[in-house]
C-alpha positions as CSV (number, residue, x, y, z in Angstrom):
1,X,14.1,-4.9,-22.0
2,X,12.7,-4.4,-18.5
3,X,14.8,-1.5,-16.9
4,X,17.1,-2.9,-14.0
5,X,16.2,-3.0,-10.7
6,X,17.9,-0.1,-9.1
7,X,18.8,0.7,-5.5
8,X,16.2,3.3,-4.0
9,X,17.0,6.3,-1.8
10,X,14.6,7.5,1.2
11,X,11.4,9.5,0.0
12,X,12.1,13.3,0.5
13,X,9.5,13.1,3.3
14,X,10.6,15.0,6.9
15,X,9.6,11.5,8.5
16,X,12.2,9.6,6.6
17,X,15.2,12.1,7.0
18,X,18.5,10.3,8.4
19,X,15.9,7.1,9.0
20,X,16.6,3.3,9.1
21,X,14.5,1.7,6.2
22,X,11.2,0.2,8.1
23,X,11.0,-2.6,5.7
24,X,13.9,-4.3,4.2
25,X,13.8,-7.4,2.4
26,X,17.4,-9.2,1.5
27,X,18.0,-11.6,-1.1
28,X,14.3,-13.4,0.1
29,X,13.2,-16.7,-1.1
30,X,10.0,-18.6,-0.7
31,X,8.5,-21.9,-2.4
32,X,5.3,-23.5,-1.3
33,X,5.6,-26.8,-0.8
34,X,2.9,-28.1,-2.8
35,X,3.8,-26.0,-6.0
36,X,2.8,-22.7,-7.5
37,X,4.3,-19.5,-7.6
38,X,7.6,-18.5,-6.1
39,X,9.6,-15.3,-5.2
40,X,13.4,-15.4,-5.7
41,X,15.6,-13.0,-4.7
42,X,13.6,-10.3,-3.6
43,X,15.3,-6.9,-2.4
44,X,13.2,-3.9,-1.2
45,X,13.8,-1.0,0.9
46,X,10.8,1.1,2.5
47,X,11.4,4.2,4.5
48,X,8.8,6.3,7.0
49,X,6.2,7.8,5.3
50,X,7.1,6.2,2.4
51,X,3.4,5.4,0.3
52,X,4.6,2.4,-2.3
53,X,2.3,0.3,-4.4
54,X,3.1,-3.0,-5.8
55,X,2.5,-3.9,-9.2
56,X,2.2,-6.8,-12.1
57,X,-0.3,-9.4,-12.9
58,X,-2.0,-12.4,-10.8
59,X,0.6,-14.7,-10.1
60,X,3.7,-12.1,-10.1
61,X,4.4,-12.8,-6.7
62,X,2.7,-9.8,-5.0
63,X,0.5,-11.2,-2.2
64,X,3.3,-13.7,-1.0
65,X,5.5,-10.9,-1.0
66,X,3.2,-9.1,1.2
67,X,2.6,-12.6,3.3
68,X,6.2,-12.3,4.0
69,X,5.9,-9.0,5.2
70,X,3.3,-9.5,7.7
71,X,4.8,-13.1,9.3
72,X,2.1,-15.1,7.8
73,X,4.9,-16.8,5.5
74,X,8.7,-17.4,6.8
75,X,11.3,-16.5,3.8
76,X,13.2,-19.8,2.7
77,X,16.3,-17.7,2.5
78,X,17.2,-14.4,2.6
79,X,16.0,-12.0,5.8
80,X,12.7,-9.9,5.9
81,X,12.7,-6.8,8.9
82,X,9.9,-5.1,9.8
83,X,11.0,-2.3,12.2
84,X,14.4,-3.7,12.6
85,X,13.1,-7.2,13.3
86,X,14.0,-10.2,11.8
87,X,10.8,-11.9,11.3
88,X,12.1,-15.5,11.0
89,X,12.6,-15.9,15.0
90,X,9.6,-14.0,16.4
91,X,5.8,-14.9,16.7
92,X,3.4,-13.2,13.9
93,X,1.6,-11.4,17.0
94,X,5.2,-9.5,17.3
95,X,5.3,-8.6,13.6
96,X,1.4,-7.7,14.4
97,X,2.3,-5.3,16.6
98,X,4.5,-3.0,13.8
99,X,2.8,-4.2,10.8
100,X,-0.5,-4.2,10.4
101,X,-2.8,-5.4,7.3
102,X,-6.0,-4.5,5.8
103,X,-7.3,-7.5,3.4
104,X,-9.1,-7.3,0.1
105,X,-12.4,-8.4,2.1
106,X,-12.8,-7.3,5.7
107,X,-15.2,-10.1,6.3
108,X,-11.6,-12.1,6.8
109,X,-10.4,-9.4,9.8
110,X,-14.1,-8.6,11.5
111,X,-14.8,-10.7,14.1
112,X,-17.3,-8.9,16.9
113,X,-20.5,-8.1,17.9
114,X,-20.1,-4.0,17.7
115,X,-18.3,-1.7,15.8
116,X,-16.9,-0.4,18.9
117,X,-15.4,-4.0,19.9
118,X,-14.2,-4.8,16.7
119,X,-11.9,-1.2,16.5
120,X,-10.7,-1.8,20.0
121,X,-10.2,-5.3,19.7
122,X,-6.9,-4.7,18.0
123,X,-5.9,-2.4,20.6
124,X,-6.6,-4.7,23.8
125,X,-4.6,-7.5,21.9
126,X,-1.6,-5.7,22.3
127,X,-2.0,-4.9,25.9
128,X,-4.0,-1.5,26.1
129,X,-6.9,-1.5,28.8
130,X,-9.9,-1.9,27.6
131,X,-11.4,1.6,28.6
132,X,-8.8,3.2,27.3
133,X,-8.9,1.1,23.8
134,X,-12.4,1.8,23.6
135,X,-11.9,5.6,24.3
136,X,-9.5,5.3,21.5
137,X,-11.6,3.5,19.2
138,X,-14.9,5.7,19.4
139,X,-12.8,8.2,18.3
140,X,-11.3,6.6,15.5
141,X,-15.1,4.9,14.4
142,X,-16.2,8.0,14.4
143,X,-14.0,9.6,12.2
144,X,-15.4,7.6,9.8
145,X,-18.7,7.9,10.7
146,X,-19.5,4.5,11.8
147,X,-22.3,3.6,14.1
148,X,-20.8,2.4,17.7
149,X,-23.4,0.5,19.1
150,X,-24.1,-1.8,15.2
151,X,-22.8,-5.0,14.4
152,X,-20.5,-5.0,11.7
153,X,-22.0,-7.5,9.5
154,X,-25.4,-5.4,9.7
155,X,-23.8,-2.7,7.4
156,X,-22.7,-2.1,3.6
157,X,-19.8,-3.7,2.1
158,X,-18.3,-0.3,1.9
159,X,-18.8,0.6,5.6
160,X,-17.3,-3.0,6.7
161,X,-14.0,-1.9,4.8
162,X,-14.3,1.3,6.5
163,X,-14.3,-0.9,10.1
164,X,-11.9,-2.7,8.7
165,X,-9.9,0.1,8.2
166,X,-10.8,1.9,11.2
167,X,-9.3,-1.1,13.1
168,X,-5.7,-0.8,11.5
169,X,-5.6,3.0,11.7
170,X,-6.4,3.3,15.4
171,X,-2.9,0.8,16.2
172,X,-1.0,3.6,14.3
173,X,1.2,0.8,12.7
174,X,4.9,1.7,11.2
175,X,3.9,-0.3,8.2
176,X,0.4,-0.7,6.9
177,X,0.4,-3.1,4.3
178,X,-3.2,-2.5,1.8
179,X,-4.5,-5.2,-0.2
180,X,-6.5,-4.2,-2.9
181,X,-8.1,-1.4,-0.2
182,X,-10.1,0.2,-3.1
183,X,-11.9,-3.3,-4.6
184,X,-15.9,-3.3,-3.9
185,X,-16.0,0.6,-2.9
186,X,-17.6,3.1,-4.8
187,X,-15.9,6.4,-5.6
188,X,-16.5,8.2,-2.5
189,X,-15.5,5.4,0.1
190,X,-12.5,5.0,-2.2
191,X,-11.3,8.3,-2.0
192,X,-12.1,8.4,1.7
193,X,-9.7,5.2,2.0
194,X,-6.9,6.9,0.3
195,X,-6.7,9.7,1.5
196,X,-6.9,8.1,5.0
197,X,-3.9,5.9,4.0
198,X,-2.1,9.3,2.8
199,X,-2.9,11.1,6.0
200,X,-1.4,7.8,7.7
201,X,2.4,8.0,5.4
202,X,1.9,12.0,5.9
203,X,2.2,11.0,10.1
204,X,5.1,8.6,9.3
205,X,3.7,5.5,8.5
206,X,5.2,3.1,6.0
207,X,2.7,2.2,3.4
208,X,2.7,-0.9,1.0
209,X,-0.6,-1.1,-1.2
210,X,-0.9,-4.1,-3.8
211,X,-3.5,-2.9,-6.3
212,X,-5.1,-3.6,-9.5
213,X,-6.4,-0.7,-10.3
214,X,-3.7,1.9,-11.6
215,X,-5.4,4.9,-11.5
216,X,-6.0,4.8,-8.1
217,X,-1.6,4.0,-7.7
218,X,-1.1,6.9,-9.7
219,X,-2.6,8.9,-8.1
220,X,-1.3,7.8,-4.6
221,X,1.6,6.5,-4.6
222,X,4.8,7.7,-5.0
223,X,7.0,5.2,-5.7
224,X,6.4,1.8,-7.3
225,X,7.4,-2.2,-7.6
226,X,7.4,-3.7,-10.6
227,X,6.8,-7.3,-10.2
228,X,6.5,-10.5,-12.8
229,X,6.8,-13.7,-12.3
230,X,8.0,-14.3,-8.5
231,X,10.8,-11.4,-9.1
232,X,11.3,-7.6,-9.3
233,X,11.3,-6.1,-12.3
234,X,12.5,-2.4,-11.5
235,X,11.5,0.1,-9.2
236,X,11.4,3.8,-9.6
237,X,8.8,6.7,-9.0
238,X,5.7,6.4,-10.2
239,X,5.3,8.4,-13.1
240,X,8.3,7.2,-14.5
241,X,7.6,3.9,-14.1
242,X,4.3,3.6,-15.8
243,X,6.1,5.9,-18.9
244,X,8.4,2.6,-19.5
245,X,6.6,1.2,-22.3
246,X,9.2,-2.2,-22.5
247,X,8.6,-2.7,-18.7
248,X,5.0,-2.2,-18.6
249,X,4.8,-4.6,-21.3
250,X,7.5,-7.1,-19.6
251,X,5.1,-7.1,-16.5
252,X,1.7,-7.0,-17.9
253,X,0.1,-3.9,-17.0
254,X,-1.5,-1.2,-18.3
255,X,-0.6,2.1,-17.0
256,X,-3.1,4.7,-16.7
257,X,-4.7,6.6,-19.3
258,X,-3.2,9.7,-18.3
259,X,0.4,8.4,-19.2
260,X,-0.9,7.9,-22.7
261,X,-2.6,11.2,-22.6
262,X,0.4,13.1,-21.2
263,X,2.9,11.4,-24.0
264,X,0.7,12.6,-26.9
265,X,0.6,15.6,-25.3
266,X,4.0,16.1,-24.7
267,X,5.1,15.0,-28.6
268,X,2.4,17.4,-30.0
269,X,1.5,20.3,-27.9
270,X,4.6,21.3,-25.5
271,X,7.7,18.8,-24.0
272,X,6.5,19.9,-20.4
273,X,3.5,17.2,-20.4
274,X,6.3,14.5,-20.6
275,X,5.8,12.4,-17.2
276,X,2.8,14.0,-15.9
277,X,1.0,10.9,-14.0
278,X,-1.8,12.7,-12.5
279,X,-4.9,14.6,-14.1
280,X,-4.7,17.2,-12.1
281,X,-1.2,18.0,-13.3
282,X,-2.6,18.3,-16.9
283,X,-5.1,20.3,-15.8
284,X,-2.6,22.9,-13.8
285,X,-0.2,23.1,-16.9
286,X,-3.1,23.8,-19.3
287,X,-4.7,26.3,-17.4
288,X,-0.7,27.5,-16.7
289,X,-0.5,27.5,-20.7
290,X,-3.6,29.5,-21.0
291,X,-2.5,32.8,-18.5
292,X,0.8,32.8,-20.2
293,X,-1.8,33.1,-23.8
């Protein structure tokens, strides 16, 4: 059976010391009215600096959940905060303006002429004078190495995510909320938006990443949500998460290849592999085994 869905302390993170959870949804329910998938009874907790990824299959729920998190969908029940608000009673432009969201296509979030209005734009929309938004934003742009002066649409798919991203980095959100981030970029651009979004829970920043791609959440994020079929599963940290073989199974997903690695390893080399969720962990122990002869 799926393991229970436990309560969740704070990450041991400096940020999230003695802090108020940045996210909290309660009891939350949502239906659309014309059918289809439905949460029910969703209850999550994110802290400061917290980097959390969301998992389970299409249809589990996942990108309403985050649609409640971000004000484009109103809970039927229940109450979702973001920063201590209550999302039901405020405009989305006031949720905007703590949570911010990068989407699995930044076609659907670029809407200027120049790099340098599209990573400013952002910044003037929530009242910052435009010289001092566009100070802001060349240095952000070019951070990432992106070309001012170019229209957005004129470069790679990779460098439009890294506008794209650019743009939600430079409002220096509480919560950042990633949507397959990683989908469409080659190996290099998806490091580079990783560790951007690690650099961004490192300064304090609540992160929420929905993601297909497991490596890529076990190697980043430290604690997960286990989602199927409009509910939560279980929650836990990462590596023992994806070492639940019944749960992993429950929701549909399958965990990294290191898990599998590190089990074997741990029933026929030496107990200390058991858990190991990154390769670079095996790595360290092995090379640990080896001076130790």
């Amino acid at each position: 059976p799926a393991a229970p869905a436990a309560a969740h302390a704070p990450a041991p993170r400096p940020q999230a010391e003695g802090a108020e959870p940045v996210v909290e949804l309660d009891h939350v329910n949502f239906a659309y009215p014309n059918g289809g998938a439905t949460v029910d009874d969703l209850q999550m907790r994110v802290y400061p600096g917290e980097l959390v990824g969301i998992v389970g299959q299409n249809g589990a729920g996942k990108t309403t959940l985050t649609k409640l998190l971000n004000g484009l969908l109103r809970p039927a029940s229940g109450t979702v905060r973001i920063a201590g608000i209550d999302t039901k009673g405020v405009p989305t432009s006031t949720i905007a303006a703590h949570c911010a969201t990068l989407f699995q296509n930044p076609d659907r979030q670029i809407c200027k002429g120049t790099v340098l209005e599209e990573v400013a734009f952002g910044l003037t929309l929530h009242g910052m004078p435009e010289p001092e938004a566009r100070q802001k934003a060349a240095a952000v742009a070019e951070r990432f190495g992106l070309p001012l002066d170019e229209s957005p649409f004129s470069l790679s798919r990779g460098q439009r995510q890294m506008v794209a991203l650019a743009s939600v980095v430079v409002l220096d959100p509480d919560v950042v909320l990633l949507d397959e981030p990683t989908s469409g970029l080659d190996y290099r651009e998806c490091m580079t938006v990783m560790e951007t979004v690690r650099e961004m829970a490192g300064r304090g920043c609540a992160v929420i990443m929905v993601c297909h791609d497991m490596e890529v959440v076990s190697d980043f994020a430290q604690r997960l949500v286990v989602m199927a079929n409009g509910r939560i599963l279980a929650r836990g940290e990462a590596s023992q998460v994806f070492a639940d073989d019944d749960l992993m199974a429950a929701a549909y997903v399958e965990p990294p290849q290191v898990i599998a690695l590190s089990k074997e390893l741990a029933r026929d080399v030496d107990p200390a592999f058991a858990n190991i969720s990154e390769v670079s962990q095996v790595v360290d122990l092995v090379e640990e085994m080896v001076r130790r002869g």
